[in-house]
GUNUBA-599123 format. One record per residue (C-alpha): residue number from 0; residue in three letters; x, y, z. Coordinates in Angstrom, 3 decimals, decimal comma. Example, Ala and Ser with C-alpha at 12.3 -4.5 7.8 and 13.67 -1.06 7.14 Angstrom:
BEGIN
ATOM; panu; vexgu; xx; yy; zz
ATOM; 0; ALA; 12,300; -4,500; 7,800
ATOM; 1; SER; 13,670; -1,060; 7,140
//
This chain:
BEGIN
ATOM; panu; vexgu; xx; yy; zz
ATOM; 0; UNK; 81,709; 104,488; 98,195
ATOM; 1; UNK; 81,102; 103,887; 94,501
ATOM; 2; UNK; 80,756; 106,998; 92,445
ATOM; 3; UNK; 76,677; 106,912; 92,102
ATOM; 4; UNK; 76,418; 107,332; 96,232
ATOM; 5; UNK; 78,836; 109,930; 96,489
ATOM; 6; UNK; 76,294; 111,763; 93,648
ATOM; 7; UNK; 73,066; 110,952; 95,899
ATOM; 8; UNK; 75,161; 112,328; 98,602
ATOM; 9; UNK; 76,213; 115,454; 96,959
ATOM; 10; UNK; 72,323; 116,396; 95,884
ATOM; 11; UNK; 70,659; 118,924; 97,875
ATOM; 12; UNK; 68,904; 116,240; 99,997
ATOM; 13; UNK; 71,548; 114,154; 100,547
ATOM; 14; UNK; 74,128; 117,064; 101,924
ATOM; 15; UNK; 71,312; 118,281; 104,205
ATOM; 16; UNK; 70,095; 114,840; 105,230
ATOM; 17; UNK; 74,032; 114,127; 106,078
ATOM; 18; UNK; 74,301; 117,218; 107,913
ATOM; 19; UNK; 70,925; 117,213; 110,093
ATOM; 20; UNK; 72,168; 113,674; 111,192
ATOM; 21; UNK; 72,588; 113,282; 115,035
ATOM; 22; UNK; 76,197; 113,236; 116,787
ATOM; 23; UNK; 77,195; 109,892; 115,488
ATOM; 24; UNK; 76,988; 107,149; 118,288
ATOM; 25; UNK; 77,858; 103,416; 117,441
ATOM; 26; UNK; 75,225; 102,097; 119,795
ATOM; 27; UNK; 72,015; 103,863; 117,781
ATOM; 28; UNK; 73,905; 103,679; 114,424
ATOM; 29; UNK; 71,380; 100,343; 113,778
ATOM; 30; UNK; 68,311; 102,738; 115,034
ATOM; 31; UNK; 69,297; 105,104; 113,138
ATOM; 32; UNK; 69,470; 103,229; 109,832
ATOM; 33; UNK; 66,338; 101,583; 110,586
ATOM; 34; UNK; 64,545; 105,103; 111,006
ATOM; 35; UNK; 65,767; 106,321; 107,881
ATOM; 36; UNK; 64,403; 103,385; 106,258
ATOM; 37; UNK; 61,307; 103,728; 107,462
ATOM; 38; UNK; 61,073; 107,306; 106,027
ATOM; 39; UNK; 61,933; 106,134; 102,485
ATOM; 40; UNK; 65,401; 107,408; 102,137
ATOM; 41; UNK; 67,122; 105,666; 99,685
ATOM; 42; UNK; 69,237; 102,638; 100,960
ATOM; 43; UNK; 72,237; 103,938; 99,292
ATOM; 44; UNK; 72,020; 107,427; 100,379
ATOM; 45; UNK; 71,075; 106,046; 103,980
ATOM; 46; UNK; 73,853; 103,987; 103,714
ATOM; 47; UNK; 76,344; 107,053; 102,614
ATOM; 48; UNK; 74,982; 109,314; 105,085
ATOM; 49; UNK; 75,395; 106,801; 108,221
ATOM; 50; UNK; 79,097; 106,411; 106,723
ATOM; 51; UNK; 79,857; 109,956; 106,466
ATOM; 52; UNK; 78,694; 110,723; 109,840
ATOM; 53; UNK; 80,658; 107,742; 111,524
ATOM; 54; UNK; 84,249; 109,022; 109,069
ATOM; 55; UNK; 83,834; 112,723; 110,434
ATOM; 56; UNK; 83,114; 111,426; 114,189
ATOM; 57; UNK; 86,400; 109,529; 113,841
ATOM; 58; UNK; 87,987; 112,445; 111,659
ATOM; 59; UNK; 87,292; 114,568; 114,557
ATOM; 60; UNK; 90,385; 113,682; 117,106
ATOM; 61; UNK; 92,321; 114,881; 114,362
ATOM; 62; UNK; 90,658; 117,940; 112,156
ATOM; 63; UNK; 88,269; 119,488; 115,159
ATOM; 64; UNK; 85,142; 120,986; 113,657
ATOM; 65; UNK; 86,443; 121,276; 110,558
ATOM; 66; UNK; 85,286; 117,419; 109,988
ATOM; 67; UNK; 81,864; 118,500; 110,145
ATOM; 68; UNK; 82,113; 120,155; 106,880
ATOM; 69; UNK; 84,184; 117,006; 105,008
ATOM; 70; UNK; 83,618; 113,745; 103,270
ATOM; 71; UNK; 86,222; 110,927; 103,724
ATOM; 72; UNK; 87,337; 107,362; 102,995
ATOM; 73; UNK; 88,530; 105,447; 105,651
ATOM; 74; UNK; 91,824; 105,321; 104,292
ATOM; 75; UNK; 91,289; 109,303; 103,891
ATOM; 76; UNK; 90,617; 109,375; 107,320
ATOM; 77; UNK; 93,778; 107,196; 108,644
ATOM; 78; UNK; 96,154; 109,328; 106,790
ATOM; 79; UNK; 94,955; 112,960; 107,627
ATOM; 80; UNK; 97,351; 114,997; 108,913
ATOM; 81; UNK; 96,052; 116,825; 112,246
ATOM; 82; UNK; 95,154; 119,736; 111,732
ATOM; 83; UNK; 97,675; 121,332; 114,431
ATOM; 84; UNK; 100,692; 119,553; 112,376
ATOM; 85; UNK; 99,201; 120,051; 109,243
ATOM; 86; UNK; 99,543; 123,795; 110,474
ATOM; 87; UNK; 102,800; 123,455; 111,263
ATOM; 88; UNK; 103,525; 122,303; 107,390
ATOM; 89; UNK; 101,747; 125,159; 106,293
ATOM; 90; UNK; 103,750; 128,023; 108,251
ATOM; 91; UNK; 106,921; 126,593; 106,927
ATOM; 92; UNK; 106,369; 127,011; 103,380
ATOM; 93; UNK; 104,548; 130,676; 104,038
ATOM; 94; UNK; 107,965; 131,505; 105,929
ATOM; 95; UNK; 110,187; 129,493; 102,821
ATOM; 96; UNK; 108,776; 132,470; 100,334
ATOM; 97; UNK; 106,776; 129,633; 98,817
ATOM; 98; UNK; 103,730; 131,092; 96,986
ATOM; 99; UNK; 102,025; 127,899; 94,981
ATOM; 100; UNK; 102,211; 124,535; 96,557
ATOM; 101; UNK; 101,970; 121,431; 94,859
ATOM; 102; UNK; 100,085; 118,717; 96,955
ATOM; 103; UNK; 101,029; 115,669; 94,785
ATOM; 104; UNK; 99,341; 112,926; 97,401
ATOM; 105; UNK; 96,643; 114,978; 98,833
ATOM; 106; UNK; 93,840; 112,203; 99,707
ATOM; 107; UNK; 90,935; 113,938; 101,399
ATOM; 108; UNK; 92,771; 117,384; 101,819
ATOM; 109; UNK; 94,308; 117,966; 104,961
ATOM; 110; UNK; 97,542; 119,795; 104,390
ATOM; 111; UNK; 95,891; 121,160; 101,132
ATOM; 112; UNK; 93,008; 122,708; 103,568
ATOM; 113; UNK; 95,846; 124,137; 105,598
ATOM; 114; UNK; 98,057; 125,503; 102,629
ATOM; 115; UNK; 94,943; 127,391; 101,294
ATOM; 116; UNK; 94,235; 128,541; 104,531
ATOM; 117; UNK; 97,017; 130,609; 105,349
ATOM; 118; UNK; 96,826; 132,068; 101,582
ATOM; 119; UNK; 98,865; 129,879; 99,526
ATOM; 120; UNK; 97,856; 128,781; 95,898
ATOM; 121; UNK; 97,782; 125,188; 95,609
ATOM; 122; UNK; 97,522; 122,255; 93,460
ATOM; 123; UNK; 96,204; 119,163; 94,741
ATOM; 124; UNK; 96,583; 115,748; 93,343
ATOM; 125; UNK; 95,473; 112,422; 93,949
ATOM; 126; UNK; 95,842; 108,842; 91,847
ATOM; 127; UNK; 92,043; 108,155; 93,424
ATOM; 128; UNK; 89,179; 109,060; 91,676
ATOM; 129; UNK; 86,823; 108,927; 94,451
ATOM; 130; UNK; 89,292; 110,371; 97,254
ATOM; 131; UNK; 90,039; 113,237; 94,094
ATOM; 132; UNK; 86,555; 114,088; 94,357
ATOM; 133; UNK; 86,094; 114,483; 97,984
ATOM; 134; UNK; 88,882; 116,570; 98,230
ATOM; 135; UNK; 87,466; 119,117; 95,741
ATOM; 136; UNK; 84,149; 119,098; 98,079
ATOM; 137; UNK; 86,792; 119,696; 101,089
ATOM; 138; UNK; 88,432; 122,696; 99,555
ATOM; 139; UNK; 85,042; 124,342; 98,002
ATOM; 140; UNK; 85,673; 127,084; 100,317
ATOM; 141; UNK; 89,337; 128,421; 98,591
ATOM; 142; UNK; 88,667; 129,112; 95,167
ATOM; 143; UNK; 92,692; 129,306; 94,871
ATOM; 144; UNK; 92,948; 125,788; 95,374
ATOM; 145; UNK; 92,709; 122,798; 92,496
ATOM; 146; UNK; 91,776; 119,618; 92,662
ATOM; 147; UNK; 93,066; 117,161; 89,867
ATOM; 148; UNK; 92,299; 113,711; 89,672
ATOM; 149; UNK; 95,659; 112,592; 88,269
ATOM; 150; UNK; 99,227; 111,098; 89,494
ATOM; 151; UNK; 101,023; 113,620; 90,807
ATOM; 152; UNK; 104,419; 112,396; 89,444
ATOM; 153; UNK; 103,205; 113,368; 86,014
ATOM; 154; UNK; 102,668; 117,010; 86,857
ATOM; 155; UNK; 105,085; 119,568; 84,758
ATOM; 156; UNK; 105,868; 121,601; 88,099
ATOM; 157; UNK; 107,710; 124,079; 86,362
ATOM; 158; UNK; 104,817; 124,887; 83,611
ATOM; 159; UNK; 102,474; 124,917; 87,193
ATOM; 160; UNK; 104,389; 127,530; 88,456
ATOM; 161; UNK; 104,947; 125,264; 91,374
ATOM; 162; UNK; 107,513; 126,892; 93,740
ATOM; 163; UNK; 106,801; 124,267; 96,337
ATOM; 164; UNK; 105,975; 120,739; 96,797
ATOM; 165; UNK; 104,035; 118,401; 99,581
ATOM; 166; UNK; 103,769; 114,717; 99,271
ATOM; 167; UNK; 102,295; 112,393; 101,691
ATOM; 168; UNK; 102,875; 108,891; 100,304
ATOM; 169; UNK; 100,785; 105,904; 101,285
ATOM; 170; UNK; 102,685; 103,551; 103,726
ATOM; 171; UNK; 100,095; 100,993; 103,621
ATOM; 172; UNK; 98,467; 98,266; 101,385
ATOM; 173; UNK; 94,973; 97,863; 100,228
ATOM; 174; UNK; 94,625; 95,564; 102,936
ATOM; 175; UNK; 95,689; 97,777; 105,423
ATOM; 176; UNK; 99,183; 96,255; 106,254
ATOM; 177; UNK; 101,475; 98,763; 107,047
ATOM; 178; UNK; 104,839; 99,398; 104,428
ATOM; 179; UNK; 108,043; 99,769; 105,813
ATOM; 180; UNK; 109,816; 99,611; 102,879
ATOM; 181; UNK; 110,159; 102,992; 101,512
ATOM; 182; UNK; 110,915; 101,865; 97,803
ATOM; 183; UNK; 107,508; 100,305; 98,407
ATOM; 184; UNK; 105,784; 103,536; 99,367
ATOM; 185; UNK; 102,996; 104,621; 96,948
ATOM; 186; UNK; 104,540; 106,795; 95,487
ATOM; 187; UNK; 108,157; 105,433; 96,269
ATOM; 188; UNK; 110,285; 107,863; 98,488
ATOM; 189; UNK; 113,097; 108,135; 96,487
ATOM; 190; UNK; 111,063; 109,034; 93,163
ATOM; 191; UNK; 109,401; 112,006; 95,520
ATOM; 192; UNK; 112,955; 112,649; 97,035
ATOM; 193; UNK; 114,067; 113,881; 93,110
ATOM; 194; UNK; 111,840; 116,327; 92,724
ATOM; 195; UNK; 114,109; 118,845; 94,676
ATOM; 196; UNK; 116,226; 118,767; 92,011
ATOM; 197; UNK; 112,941; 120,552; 90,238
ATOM; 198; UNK; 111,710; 122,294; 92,833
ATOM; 199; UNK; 113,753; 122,814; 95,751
ATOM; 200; UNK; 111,340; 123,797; 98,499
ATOM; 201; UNK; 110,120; 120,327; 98,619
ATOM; 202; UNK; 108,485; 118,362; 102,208
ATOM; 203; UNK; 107,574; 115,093; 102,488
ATOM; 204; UNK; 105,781; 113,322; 105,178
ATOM; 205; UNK; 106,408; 109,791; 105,875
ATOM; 206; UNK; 106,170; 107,385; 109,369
ATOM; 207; UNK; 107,468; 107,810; 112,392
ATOM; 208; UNK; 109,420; 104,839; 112,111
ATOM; 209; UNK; 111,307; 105,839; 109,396
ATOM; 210; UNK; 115,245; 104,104; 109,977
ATOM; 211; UNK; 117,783; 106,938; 110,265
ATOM; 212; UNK; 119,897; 105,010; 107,857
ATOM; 213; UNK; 119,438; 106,172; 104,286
ATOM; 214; UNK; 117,934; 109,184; 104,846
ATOM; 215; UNK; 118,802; 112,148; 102,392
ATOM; 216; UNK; 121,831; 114,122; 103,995
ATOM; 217; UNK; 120,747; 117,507; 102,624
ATOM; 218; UNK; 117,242; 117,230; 104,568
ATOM; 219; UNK; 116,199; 118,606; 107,794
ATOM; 220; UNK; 114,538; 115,018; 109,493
ATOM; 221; UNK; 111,739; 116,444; 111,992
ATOM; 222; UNK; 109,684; 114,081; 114,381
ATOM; 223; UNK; 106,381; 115,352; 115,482
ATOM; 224; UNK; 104,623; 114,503; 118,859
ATOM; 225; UNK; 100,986; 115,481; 119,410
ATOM; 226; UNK; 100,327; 115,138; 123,440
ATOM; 227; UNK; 102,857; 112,145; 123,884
ATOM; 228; UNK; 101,934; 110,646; 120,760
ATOM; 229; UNK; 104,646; 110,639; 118,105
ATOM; 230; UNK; 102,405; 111,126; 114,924
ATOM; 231; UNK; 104,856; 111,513; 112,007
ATOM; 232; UNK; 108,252; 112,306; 110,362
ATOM; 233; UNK; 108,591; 115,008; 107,887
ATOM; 234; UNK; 111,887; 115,290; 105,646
ATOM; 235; UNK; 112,363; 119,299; 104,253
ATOM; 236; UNK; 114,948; 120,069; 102,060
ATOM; 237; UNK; 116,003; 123,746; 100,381
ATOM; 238; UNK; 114,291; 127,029; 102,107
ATOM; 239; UNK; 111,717; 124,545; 104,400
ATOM; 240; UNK; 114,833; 123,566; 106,047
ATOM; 241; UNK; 116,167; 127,436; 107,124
ATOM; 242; UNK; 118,627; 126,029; 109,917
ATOM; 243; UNK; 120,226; 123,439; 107,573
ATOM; 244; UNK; 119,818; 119,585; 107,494
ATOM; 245; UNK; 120,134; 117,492; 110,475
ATOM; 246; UNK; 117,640; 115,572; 113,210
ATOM; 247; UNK; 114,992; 117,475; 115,094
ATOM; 248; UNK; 111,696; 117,078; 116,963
ATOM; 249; UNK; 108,959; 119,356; 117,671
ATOM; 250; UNK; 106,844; 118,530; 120,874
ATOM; 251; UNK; 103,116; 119,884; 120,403
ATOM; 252; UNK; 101,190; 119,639; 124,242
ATOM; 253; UNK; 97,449; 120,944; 124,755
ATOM; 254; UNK; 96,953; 123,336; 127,468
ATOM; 255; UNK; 94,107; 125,245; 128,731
ATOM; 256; UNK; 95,621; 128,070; 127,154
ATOM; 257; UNK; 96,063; 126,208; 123,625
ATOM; 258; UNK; 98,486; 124,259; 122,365
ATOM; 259; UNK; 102,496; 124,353; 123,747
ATOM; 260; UNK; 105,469; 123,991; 121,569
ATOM; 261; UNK; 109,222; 123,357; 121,647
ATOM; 262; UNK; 111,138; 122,416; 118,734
ATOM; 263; UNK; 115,039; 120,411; 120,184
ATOM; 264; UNK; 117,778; 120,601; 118,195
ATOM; 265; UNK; 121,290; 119,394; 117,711
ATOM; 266; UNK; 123,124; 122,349; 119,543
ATOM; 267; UNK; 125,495; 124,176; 117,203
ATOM; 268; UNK; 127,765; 124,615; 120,253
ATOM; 269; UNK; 128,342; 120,830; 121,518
ATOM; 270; UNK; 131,427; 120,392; 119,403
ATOM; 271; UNK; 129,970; 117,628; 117,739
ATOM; 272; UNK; 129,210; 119,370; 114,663
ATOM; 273; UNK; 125,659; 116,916; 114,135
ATOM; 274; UNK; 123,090; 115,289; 116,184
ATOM; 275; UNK; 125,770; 112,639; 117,928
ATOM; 276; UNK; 126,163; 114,026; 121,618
ATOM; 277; UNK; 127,989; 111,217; 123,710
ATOM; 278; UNK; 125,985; 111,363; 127,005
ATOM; 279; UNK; 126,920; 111,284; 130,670
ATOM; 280; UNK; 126,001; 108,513; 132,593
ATOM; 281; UNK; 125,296; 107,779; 136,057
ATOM; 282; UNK; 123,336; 106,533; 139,405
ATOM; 283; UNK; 120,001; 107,123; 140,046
ATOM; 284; UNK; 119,187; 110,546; 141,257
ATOM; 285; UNK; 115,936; 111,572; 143,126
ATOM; 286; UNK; 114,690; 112,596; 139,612
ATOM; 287; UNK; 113,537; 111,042; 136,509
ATOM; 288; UNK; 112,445; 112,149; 132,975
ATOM; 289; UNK; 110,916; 109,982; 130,474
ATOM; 290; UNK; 112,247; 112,264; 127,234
ATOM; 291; UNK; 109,285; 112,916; 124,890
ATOM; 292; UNK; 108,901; 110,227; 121,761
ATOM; 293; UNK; 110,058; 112,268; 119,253
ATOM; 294; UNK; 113,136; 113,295; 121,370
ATOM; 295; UNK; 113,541; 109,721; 121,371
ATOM; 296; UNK; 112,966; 108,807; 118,142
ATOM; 297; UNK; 115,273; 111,870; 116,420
ATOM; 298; UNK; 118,148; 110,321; 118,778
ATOM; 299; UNK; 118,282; 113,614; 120,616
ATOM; 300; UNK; 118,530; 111,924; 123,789
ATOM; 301; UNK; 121,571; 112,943; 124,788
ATOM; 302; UNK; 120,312; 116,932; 124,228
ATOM; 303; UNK; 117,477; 116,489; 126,397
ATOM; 304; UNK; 120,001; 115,267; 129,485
ATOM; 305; UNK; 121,989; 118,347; 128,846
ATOM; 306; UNK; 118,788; 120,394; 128,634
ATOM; 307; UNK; 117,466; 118,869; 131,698
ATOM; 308; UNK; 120,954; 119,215; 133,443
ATOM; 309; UNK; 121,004; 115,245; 133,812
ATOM; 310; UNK; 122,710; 112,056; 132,741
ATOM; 311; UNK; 121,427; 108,540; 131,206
ATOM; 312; UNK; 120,514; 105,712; 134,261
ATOM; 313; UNK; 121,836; 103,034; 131,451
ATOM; 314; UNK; 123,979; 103,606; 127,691
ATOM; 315; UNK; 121,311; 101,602; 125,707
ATOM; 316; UNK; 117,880; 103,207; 127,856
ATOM; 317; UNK; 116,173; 106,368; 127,286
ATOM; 318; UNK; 116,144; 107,795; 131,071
ATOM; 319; UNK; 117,430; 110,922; 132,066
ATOM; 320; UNK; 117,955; 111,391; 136,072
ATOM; 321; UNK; 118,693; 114,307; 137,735
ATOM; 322; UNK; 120,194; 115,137; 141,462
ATOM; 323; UNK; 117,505; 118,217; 141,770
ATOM; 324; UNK; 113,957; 118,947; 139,467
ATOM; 325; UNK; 114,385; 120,521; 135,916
ATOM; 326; UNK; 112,987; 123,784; 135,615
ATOM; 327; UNK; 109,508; 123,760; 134,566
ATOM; 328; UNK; 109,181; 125,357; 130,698
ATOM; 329; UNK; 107,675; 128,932; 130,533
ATOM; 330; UNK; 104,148; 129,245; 129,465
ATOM; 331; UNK; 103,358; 128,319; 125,904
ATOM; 332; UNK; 106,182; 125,895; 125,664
ATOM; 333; UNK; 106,293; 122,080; 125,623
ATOM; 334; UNK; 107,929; 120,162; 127,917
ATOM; 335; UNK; 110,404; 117,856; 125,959
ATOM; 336; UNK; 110,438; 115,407; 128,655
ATOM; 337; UNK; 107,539; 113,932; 131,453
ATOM; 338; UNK; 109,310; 113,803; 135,030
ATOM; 339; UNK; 109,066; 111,873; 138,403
ATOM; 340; UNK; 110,706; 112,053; 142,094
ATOM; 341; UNK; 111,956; 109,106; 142,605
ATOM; 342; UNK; 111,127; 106,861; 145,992
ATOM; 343; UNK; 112,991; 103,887; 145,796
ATOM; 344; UNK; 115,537; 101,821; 143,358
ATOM; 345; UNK; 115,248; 98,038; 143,975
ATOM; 346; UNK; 117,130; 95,709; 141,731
ATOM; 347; UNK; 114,378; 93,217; 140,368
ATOM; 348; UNK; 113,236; 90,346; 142,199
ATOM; 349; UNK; 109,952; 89,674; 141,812
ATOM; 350; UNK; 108,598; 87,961; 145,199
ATOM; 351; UNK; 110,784; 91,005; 146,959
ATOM; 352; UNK; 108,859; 93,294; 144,928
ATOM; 353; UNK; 105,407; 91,938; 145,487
ATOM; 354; UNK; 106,177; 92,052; 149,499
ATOM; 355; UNK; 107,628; 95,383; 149,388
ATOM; 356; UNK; 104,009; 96,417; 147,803
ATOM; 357; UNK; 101,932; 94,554; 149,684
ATOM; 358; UNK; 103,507; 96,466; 152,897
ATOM; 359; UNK; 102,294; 99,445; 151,142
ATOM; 360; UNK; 98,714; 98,520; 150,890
ATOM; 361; UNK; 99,119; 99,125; 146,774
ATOM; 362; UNK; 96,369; 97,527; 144,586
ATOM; 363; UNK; 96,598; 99,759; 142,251
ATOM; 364; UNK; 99,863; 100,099; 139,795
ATOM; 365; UNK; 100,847; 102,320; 137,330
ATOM; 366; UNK; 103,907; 100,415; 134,933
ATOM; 367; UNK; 106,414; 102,364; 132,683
ATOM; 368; UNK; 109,264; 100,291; 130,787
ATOM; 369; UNK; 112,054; 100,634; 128,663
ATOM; 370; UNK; 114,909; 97,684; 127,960
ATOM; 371; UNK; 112,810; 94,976; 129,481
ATOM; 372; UNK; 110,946; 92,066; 128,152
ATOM; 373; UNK; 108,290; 91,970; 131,197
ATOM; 374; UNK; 105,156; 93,463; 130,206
ATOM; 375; UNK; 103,119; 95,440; 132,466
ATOM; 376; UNK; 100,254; 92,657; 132,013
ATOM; 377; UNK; 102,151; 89,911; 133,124
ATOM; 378; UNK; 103,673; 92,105; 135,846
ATOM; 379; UNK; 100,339; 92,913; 137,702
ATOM; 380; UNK; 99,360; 89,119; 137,236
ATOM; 381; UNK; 101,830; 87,894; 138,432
ATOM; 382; UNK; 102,017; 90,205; 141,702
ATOM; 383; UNK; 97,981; 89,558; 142,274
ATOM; 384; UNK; 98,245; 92,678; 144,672
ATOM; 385; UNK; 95,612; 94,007; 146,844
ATOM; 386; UNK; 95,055; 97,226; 148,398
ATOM; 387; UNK; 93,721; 100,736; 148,108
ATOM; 388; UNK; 97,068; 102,601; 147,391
ATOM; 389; UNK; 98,371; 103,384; 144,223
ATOM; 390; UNK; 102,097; 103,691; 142,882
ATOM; 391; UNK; 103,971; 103,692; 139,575
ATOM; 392; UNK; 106,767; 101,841; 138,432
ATOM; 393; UNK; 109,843; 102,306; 136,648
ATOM; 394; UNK; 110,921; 98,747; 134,814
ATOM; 395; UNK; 114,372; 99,476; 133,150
ATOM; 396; UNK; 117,834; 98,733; 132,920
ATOM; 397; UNK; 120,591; 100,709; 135,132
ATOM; 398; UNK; 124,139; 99,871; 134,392
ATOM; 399; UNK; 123,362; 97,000; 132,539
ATOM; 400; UNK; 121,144; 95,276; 135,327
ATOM; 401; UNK; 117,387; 95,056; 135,387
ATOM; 402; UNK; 115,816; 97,360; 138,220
ATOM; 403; UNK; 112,834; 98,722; 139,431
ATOM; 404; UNK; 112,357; 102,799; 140,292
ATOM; 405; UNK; 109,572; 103,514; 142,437
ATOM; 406; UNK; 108,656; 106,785; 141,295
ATOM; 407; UNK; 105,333; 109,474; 141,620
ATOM; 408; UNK; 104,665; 111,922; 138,605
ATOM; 409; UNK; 105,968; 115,817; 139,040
ATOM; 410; UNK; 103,780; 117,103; 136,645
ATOM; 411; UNK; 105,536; 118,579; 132,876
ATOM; 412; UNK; 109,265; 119,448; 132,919
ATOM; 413; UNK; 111,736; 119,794; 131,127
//
């Protein structure tokens, strides 16, 4: 959006024509533009408006009603934090002390929306013009909260009266490709990583697949999972980080009830004196647990066996089994790993396997895998099963050999 639209759109009759559109729906988006057309809206506001309306639809999975209120870029919209983890930022510099917040890579708002809302001051910055601009439209509502179109790197913190500091750095190019290198991150980690030595209460968000090599030793490393999906890595150093540095990861589930939590730690007690725990391992009991991704992905695999009272079905494979069911988690806590009973180990042969389903009457399969290069795809293909029974399998390694579980879901545990 060049700067002239977003002023059509920010007239009186371009905010009200945006918000009296229709629910956006890709299939009468082309109506749509025609009919506004045909009224004599202006092809750049219609154009704006029809944008808008498809950025908050998308916007939506991750911000909830408050995306019906916002203006976004598509890059904007990418990069939002959801609103339940940008929540989870929020409380953690209100329990740090921290009283003004420096947003240094704020895009569209987000995390600034939820620092303001739980009655922080804060600063927001953004290199983008454009994305500057629809941030201060997002945070018109908190009057303690600035919007400054500027790079955030050249902010005197101190003179700000910053006691805190956010940064969210882009991890992907203009063209969309994603950055892995974090020297290459916009701005680059380690320039954002010195600012602690400014301003200690710092956070920074960055991807989930962040390598554990390199990363700062005085931080507290937290992965994030939103409903099985592991949606970020956030790096807090100083008072964000009140039980010291180390590896953790916070499972977030939606209930009926609203959302569960469960944050899994390196235990202080395992003798190991980090986040190393050398695990048990074992034979297949009549349990399994798939451990959540971001149990996974903060190597806290080992602490979810001894959580679940289990052991690992191979060294190298993220399995837990147990001989009886874990105990489900109390209400309003997350389960940090999905379970099954299992129903039958076979080692992996696949014209045994395809006879030993057809016998079953399955048609209909359900395919998990960890440590094995068949795909689920090429698995049902190449099986061509018929029938109206269902069943899920296991693909994985177990001592080193490749096996199939035959397994049916217990529900959340762990």
């Amino acid at each position: 959006m060049d700067p002239a639209s977003l002023t059509k759109l920010l007239s009186p009759e371009g905010w009200a024509l945006l918000n009296a559109l229709p629910p956006y729906d890709e299939a009468q988006a082309m109506v749509l533009a025609t009919r506004l057309r045909a009224e004599g809206v202006d092809p750049d506001l219609a154009a704006a408006v029809l944008t808008q309306s498809r950025l908050r639809a998308k916007a939506r999975t991750k911000l909830g009603s408050f995306a019906d209120g916002m203006l976004f870029t598509s890059d904007g919209v990418e990069q939002a934090t959801r609103l339940v983890v940008a929540g989870l930022h929020a409380r953690r510099y209100l329990a740090a002390g921290v009283t003004k917040v420096a947003d240094l890579t704020s895009g569209v708002g987000a995390d600034a929306l939820a620092f303001a809302g739980v009655g922080l001051d804060v600063l927001a910055t953004d290199i983008d013009e454009m994305t500057a601009a629809m941030a201060t439209v997002n945070l018109r509502a908190f009057p303690e909260a600035e919007v400054r179109h500027t790079d955030g790197l050249d902010v005197d913190l101190v003179a700000e009266g910053v006691d805190g500091v956010y940064a969210d750095p882009a991890r992907r190019t203009r063209g969309g490709k994603r950055i892995f290198d974090p020297s290459a991150y916009a701005p680059p980690l380690d320039a954002v990583w010195a600012l602690r030595d400014q301003v200690p209460a710092l956070g920074i968000k960055v991807g989930p697949g962040i390598p554990h090599h390199g990363l700062p030793d005085d931080a507290e490393v937290q992965w994030v999972s939103v409903d099985g999906d592991v949606v970020e890595a956030g790096l807090w150093f100083g008072p964000l980080a009140p039980d010291g540095p180390g590896r953790s990861a916070h499972v977030l589930r939606t209930t009926a009830q609203g959302t569960a939590s469960r944050t899994l730690r390196a235990r202080e007690t395992d003798g190991t004196g980090g986040a190393e725990l050398v695990p048990e391992v074992g034979a297949v009991g009549g349990y399994l647990y798939e451990p959540d991704g971001a149990v996974v992905r903060a190597g806290l695999v080992a602490h979810a066996a001894a959580e679940l009272g289990g052991r690992l079905v191979d060294r190298t494979i993220a399995y837990v089994t147990t001989d009886a069911p874990a105990a489900a988690p109390s209400s309003g806590v997350a389960p940090i790993a999905t379970g099954f009973r299992v129903l039958d180990v076979l080692p992996f042969n696949l014209k045994k396997l395809k006879a030993y389903l057809r016998e079953r009457g399955v048609g209909r399969l359900t395919v998990k895998k960890r440590g094995t290069a068949v795909t689920p795809e090429q698995l049902r293909s190449q099986l061509a099963l018929k029938g109206d029974a269902a069943a899920t399998l296991v693909l994985t390694r177990i001592a080193g050999r490749q096996h199939v579980l035959v397994v049916e879901p217990l529900g959340d545990r762990g």
